[in-house]
PyMOL commands that place a pseudoatom at each C-alpha (Angstrom):
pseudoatom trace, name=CA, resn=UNK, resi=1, chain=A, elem=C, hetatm=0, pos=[0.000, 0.000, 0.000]
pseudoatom trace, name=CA, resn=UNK, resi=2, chain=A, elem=C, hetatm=0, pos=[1.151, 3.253, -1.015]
pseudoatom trace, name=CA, resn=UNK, resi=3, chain=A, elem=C, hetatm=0, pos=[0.255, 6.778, 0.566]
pseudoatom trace, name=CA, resn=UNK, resi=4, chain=A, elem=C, hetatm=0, pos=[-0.074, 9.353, -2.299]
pseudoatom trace, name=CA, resn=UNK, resi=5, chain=A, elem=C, hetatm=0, pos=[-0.211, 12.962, -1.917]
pseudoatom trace, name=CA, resn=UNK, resi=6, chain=A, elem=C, hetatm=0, pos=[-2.702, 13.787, -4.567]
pseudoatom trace, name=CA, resn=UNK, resi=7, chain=A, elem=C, hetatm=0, pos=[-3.496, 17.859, -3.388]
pseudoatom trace, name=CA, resn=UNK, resi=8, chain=A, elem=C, hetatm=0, pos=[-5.203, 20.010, -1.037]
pseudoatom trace, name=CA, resn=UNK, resi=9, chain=A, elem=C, hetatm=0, pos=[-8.749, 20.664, 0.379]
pseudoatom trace, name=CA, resn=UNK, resi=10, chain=A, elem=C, hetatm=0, pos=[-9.129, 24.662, -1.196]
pseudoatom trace, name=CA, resn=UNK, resi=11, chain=A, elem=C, hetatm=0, pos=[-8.917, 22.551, -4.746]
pseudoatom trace, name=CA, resn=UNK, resi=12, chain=A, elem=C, hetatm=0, pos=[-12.266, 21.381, -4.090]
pseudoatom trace, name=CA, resn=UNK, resi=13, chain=A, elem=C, hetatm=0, pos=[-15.125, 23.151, -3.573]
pseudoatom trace, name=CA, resn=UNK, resi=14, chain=A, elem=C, hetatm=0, pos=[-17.790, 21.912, -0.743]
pseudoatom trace, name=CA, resn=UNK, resi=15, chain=A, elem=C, hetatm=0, pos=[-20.175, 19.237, -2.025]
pseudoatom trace, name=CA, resn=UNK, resi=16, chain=A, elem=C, hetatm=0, pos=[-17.628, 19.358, -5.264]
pseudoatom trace, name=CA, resn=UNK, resi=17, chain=A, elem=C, hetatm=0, pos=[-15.407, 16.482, -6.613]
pseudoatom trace, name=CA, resn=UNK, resi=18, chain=A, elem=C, hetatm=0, pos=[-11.931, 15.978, -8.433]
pseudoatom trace, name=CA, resn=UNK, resi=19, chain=A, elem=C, hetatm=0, pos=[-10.542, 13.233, -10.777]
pseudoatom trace, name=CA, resn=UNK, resi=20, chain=A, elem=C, hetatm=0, pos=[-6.955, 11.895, -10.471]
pseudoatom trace, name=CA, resn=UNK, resi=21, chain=A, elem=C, hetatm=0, pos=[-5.193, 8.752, -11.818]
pseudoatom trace, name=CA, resn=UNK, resi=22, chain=A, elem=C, hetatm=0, pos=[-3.546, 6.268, -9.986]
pseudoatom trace, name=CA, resn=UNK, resi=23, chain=A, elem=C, hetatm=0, pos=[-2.094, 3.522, -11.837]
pseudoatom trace, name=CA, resn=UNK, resi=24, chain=A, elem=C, hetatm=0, pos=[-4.607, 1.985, -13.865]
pseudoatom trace, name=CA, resn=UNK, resi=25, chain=A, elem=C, hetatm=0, pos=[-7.537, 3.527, -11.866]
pseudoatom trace, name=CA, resn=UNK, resi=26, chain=A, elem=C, hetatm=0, pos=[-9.202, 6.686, -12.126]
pseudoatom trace, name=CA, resn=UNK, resi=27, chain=A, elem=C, hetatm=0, pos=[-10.279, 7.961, -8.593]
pseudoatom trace, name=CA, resn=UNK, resi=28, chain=A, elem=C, hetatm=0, pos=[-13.116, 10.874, -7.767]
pseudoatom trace, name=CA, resn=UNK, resi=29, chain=A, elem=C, hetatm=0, pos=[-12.367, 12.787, -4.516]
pseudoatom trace, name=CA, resn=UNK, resi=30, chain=A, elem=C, hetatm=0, pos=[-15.276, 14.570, -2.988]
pseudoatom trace, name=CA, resn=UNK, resi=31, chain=A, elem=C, hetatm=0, pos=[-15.631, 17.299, -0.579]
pseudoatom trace, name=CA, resn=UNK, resi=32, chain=A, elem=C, hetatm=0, pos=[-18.743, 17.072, 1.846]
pseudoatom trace, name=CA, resn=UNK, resi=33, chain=A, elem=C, hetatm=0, pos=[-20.648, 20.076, 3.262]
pseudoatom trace, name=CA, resn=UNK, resi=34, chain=A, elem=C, hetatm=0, pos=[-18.898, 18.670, 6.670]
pseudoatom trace, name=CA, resn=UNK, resi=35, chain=A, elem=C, hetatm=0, pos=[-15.313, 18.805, 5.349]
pseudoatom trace, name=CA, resn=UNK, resi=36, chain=A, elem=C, hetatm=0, pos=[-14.414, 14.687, 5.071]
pseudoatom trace, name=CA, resn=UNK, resi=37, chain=A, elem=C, hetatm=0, pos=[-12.998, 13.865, 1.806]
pseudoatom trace, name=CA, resn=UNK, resi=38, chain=A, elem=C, hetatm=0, pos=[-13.919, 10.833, 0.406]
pseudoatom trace, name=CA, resn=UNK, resi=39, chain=A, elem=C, hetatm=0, pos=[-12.463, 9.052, -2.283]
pseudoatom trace, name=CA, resn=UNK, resi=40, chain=A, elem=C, hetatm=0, pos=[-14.189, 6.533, -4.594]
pseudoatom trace, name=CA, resn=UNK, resi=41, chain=A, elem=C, hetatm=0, pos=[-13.540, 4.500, -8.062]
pseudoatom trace, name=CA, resn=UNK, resi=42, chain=A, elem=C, hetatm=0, pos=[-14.746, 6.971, -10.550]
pseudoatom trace, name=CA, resn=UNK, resi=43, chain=A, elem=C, hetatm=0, pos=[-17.141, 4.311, -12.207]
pseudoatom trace, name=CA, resn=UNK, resi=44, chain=A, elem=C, hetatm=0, pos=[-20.600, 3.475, -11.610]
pseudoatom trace, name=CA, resn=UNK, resi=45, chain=A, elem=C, hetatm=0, pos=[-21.152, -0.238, -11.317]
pseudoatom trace, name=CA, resn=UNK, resi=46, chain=A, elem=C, hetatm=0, pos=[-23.997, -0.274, -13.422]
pseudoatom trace, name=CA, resn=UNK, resi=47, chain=A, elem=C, hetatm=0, pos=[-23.077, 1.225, -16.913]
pseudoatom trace, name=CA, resn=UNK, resi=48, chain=A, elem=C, hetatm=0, pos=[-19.659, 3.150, -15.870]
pseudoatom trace, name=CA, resn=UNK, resi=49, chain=A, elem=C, hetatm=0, pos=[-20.909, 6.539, -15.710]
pseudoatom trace, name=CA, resn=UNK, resi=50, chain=A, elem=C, hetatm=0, pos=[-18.611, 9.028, -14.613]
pseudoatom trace, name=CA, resn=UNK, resi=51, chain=A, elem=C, hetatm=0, pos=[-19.209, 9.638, -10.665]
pseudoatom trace, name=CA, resn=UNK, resi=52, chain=A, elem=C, hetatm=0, pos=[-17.423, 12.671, -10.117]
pseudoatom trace, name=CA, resn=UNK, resi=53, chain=A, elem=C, hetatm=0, pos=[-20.300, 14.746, -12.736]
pseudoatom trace, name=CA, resn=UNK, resi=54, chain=A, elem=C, hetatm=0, pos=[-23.081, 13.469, -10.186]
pseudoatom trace, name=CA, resn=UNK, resi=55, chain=A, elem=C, hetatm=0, pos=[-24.886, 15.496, -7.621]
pseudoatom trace, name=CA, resn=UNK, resi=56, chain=A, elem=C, hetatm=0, pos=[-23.451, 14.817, -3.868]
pseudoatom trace, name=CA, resn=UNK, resi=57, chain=A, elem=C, hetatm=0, pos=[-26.406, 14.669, -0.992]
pseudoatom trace, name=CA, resn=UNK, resi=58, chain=A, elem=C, hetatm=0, pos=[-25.313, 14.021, 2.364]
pseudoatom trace, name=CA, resn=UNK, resi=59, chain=A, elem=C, hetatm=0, pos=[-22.487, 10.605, 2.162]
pseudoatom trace, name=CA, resn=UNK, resi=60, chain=A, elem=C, hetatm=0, pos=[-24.028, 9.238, -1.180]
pseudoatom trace, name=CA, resn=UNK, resi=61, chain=A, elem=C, hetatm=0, pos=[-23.549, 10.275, -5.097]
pseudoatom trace, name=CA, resn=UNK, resi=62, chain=A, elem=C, hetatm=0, pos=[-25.837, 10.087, -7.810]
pseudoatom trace, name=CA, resn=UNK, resi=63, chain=A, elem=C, hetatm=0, pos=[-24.709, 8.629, -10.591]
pseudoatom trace, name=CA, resn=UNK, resi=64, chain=A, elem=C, hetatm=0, pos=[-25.396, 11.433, -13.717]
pseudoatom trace, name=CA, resn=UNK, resi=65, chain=A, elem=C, hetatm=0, pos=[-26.435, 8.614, -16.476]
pseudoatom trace, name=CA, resn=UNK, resi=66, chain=A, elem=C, hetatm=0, pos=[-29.424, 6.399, -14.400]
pseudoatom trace, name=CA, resn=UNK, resi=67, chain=A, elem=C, hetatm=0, pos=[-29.263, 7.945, -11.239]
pseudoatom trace, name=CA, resn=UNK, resi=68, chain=A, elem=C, hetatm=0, pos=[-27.412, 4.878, -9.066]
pseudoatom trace, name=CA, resn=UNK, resi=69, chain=A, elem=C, hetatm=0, pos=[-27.255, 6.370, -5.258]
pseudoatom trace, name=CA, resn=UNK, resi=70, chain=A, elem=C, hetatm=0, pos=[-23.138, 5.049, -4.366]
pseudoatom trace, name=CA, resn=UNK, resi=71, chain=A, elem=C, hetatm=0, pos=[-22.499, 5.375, -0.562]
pseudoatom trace, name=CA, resn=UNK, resi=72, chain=A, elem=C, hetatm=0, pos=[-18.963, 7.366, -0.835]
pseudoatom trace, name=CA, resn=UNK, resi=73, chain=A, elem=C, hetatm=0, pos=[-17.958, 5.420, 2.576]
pseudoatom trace, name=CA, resn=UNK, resi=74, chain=A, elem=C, hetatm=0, pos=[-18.865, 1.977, 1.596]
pseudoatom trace, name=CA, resn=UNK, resi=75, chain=A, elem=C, hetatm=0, pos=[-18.911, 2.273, -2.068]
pseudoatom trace, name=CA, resn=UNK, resi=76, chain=A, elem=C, hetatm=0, pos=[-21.868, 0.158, -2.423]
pseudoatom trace, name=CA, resn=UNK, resi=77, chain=A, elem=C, hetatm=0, pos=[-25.003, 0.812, -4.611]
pseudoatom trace, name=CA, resn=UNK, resi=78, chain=A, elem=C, hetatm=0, pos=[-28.581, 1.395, -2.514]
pseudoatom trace, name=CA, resn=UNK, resi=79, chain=A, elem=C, hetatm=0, pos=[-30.934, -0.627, -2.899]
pseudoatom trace, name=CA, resn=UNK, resi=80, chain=A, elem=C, hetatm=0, pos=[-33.021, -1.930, -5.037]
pseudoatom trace, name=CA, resn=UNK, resi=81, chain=A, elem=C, hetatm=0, pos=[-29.964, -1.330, -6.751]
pseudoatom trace, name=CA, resn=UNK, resi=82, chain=A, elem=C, hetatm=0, pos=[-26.461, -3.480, -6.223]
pseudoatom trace, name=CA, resn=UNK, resi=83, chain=A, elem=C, hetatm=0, pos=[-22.644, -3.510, -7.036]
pseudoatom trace, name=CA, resn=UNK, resi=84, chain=A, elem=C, hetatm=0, pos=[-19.470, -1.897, -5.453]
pseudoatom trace, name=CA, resn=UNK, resi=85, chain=A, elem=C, hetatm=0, pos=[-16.734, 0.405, -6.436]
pseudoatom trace, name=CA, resn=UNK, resi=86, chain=A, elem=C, hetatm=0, pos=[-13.871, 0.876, -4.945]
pseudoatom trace, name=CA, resn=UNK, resi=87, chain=A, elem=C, hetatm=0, pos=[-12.749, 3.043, -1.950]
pseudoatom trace, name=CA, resn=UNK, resi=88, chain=A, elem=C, hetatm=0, pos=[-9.624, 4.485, -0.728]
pseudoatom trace, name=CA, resn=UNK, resi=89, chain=A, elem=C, hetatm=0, pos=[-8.832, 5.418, 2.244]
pseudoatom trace, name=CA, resn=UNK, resi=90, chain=A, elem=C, hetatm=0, pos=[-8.291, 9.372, 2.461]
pseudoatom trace, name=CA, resn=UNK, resi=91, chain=A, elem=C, hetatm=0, pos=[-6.129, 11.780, 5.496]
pseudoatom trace, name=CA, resn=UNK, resi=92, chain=A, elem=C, hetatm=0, pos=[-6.671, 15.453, 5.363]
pseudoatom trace, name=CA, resn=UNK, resi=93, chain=A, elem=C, hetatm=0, pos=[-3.499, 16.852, 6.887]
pseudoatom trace, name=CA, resn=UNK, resi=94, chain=A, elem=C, hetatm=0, pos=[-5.581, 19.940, 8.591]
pseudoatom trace, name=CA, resn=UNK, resi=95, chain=A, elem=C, hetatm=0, pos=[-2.136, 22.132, 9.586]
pseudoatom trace, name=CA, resn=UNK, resi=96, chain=A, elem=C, hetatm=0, pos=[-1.475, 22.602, 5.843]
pseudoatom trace, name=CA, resn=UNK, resi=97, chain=A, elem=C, hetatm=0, pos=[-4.977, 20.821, 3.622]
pseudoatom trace, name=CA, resn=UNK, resi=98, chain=A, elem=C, hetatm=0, pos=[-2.576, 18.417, 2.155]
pseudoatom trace, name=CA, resn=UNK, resi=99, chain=A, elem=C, hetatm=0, pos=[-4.726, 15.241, 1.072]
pseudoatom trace, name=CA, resn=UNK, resi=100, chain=A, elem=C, hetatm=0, pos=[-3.362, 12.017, 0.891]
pseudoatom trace, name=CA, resn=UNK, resi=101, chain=A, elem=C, hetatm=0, pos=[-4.845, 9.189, -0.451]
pseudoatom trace, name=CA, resn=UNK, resi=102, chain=A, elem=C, hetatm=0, pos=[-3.746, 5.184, 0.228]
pseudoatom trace, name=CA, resn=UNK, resi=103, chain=A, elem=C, hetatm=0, pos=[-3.980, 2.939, -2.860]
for i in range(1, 103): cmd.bond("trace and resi %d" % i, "trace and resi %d" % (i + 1))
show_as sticks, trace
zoom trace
C-alpha cells in the first residue's frame, strides 16, 4: 500500500469532486458540506458513468447517467440497486490541507 499525496482541500469546492489517476484507476475525490474527503472508483457499477459529474447529498452520489445512489464510505449501490466500487482510504493533513490518499 502506497500513501499518495494527490493535493489540497481549497482545490475542491464543498459538495464538489476531483478526478486523479492512480495507476490503472481513475479515482473521484469529494468534498462534503462537513469537510471529510472521500475518495471513490470513478465508475458506476452499473453502466460506468462518470461519478465525479453526479450530484453529492449528504455521504451518497448520484450517478449522472441512471441515477445509481453510491455510498462514498462503503462504495456500495442502494438498494433496489447493487454492485461496489472501490474506496480508498483518504487523510486530510488539517495544519497545511494536504490530502493524501492510500492505494
Amino acid at each position: 500500500m502506497s500513501k499518495l499525496h494527490v493535493g489540497n482541500i481549497d482545490d475542491i469546492d464543498v459538495k464538489g469532486s476531483r478526478t486523479l489517476r492512480i495507476r490503472d484507476k481513475q479515482i473521484a475525490l469529494f468534498r462534503l458540506s462537513d469537510g471529510e474527503v472521500l475518495a471513490v472508483e470513478n465508475r458506476c457499477p452499473h453502466k460506468g458513468g462518470a461519478l465525479s459529474e453526479g450530484m453529492v447529498c449528504g455521504r451518497v452520489v448520484h450517478c449522472p447517467l441512471h441515477d445509481w445512489k453510491i455510498d462514498l464510505r462503503s462504495g456500495s449501490a442502494h438498494e433496489p440497486d447493487h454492485g461496489c466500487v472501490d474506496t480508498f482510504e483518504v487523510e486530510v493533513d488539517r495544519s497545511n490541507g494536504s490530502i493524501y490518499v492510500t492505494i
